[in-house]
C-alpha positions in Angstrom: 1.7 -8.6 38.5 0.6 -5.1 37.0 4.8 -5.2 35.3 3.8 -8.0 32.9 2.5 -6.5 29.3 1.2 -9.5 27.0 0.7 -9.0 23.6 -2.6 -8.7 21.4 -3.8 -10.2 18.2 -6.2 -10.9 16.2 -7.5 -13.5 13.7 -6.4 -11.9 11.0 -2.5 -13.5 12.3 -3.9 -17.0 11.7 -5.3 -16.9 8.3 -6.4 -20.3 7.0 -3.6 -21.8 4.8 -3.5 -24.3 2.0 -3.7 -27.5 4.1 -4.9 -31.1 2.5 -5.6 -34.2 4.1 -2.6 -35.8 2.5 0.4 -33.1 2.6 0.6 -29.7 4.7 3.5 -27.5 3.7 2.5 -24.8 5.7 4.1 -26.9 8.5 7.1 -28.4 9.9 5.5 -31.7 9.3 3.4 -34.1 6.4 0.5 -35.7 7.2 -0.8 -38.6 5.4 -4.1 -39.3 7.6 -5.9 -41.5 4.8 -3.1 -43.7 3.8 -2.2 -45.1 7.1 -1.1 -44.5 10.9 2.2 -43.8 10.2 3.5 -40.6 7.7 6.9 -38.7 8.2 8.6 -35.1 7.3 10.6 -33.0 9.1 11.6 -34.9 12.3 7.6 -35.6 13.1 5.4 -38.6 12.8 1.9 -39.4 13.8 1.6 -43.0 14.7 -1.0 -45.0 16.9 0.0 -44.7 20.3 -1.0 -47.2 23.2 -0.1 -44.5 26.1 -2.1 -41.6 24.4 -5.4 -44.6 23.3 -5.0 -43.1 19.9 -3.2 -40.8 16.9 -0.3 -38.7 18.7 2.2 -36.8 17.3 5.8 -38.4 17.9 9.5 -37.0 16.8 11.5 -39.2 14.8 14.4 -36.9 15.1 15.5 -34.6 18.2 14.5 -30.7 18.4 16.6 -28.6 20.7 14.9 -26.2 23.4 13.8 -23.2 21.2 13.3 -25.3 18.5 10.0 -24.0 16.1 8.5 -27.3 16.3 5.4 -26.8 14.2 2.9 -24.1 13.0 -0.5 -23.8 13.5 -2.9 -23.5 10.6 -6.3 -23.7 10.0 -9.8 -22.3 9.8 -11.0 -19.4 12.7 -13.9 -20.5 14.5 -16.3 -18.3 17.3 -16.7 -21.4 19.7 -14.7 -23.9 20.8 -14.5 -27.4 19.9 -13.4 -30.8 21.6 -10.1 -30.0 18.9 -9.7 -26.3 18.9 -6.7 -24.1 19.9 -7.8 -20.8 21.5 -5.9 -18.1 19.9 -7.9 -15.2 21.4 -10.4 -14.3 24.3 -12.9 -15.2 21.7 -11.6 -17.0 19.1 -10.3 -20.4 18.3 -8.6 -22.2 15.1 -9.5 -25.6 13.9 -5.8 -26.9 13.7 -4.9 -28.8 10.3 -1.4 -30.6 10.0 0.1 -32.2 13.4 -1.0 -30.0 15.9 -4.3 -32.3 15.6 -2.5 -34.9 16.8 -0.3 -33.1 19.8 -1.5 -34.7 23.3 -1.8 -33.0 26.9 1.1 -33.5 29.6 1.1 -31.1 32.7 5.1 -31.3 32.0 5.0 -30.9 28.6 8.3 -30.4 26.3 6.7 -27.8 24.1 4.4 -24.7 24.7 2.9 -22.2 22.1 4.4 -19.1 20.5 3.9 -16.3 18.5 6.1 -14.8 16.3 6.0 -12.5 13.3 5.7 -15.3 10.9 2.1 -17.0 13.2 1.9 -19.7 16.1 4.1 -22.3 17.1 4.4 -24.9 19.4 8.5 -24.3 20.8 10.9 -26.5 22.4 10.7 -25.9 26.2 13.6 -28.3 26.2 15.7 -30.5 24.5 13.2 -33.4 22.8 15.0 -36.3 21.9 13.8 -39.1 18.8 11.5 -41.1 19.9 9.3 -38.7 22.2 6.1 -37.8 21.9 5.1 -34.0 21.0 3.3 -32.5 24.5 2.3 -29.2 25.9 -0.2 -28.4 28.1 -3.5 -27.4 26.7 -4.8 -25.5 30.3 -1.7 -23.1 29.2 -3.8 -21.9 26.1 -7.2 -23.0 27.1 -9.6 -21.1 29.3 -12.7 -22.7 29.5 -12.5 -25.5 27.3 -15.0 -27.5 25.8 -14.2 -30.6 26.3 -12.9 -31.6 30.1 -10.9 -34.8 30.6 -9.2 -36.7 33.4 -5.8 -36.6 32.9 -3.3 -39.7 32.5 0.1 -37.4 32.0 0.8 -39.6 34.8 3.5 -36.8 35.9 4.7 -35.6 39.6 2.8 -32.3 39.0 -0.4 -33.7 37.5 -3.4 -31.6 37.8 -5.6 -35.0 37.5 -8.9 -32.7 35.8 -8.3 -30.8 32.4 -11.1 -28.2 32.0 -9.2 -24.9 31.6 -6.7 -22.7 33.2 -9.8 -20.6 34.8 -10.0 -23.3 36.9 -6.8 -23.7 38.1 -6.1 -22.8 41.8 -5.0 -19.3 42.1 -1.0 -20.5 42.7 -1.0 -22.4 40.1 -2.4 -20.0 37.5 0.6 -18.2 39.1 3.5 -20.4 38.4 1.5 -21.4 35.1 1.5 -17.7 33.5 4.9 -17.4 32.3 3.8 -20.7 29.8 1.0 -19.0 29.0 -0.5 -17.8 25.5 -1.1 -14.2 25.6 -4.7 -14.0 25.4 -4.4 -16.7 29.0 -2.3 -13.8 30.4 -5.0 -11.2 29.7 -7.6 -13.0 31.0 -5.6 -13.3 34.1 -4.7 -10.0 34.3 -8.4 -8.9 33.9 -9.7 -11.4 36.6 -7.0 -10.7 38.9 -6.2 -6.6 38.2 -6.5 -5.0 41.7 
């Protein structure tokens, strides 16, 4: 595995963004949360949903595979949180807009990205209207704060979500191409012969 390079960055990539409670435009999507369950912009929705026991982010038109679905925004923090995306070895963002609202699958139909213009949750395939927003949070988490028993309820459910440190070594394996960079390093760090 000593051929795969992964790219580094730093907080300075996710700087915290003019996001309200009522309207985000620093995202694909608007969120109304205090007006009601149920706010739409840009193909995304967050409704109450009886699968998820809650808020989840749900497409109300289709996104092709590739497709920049949404951005991440939102304030840097040191430690994470029961709601925090880690963007770095050390570091994690408190996500505004619908990334709040994005649940786990261990076959999700998006994964993050970085590009030149900050962090994205992408397409992995085609999402059609009516599906909710997923991607798998042991893909970008290492040791997270909050473990859960999963419900995905999918063929290649990992039934535990604590992190992908925990992850048997095959499936950190087949897992790695998904991966946010700063997962890759630490695999490549725990695993460098």
């Amino acid at each position: 595995m000593s051929n795969i390079s992964v790219l580094s960055i730093t907080s300075d990539f996710f700087k915290p963004t003019s996001c309200k409670p009522v309207s985000c435009t620093n995202a694909v999507t608007t969120i109304d949360t205090m007006a009601n369950d149920y706010s739409v912009d840009k193909g995304i929705a967050v409704v109450f949903s009886q699968k998820y026991q809650g808020k989840s982010a749900q497409t109300v038109s289709s996104f092709e595979k590739g497709d920049l679905v949404t951005k991440l925004s939102g304030p840097c923090l040191n430690s994470p949180t029961r709601f925090t995306l880690q963007i770095s070895e050390t570091e994690h963002i408190d996500p505004h807009c619908i990334l709040k609202y994005t649940n786990h699958s261990c076959n999700p139909n998006t994964r993050c990205k970085i590009t030149d213009e900050g962090f994205w949750l992408e397409a992995i395939c085609d999402i059609a209207a009516g599906e909710y927003i997923t991607f798998d949070y042991q893909s970008n988490e290492y040791d997270m704060a909050s473990s859960f028993d999963c419900r995905c309820g999918e063929s290649n459910c990992t039934k535990f979500i604590r992190g992908f440190k925990y992850l048997p070594y095959d499936l950190q394996v087949k897992k790695y191409p998904f991966c946010s960079p700063h997962i890759q390093r630490l695999f490549m760090k725990n695993h460098d012969q």
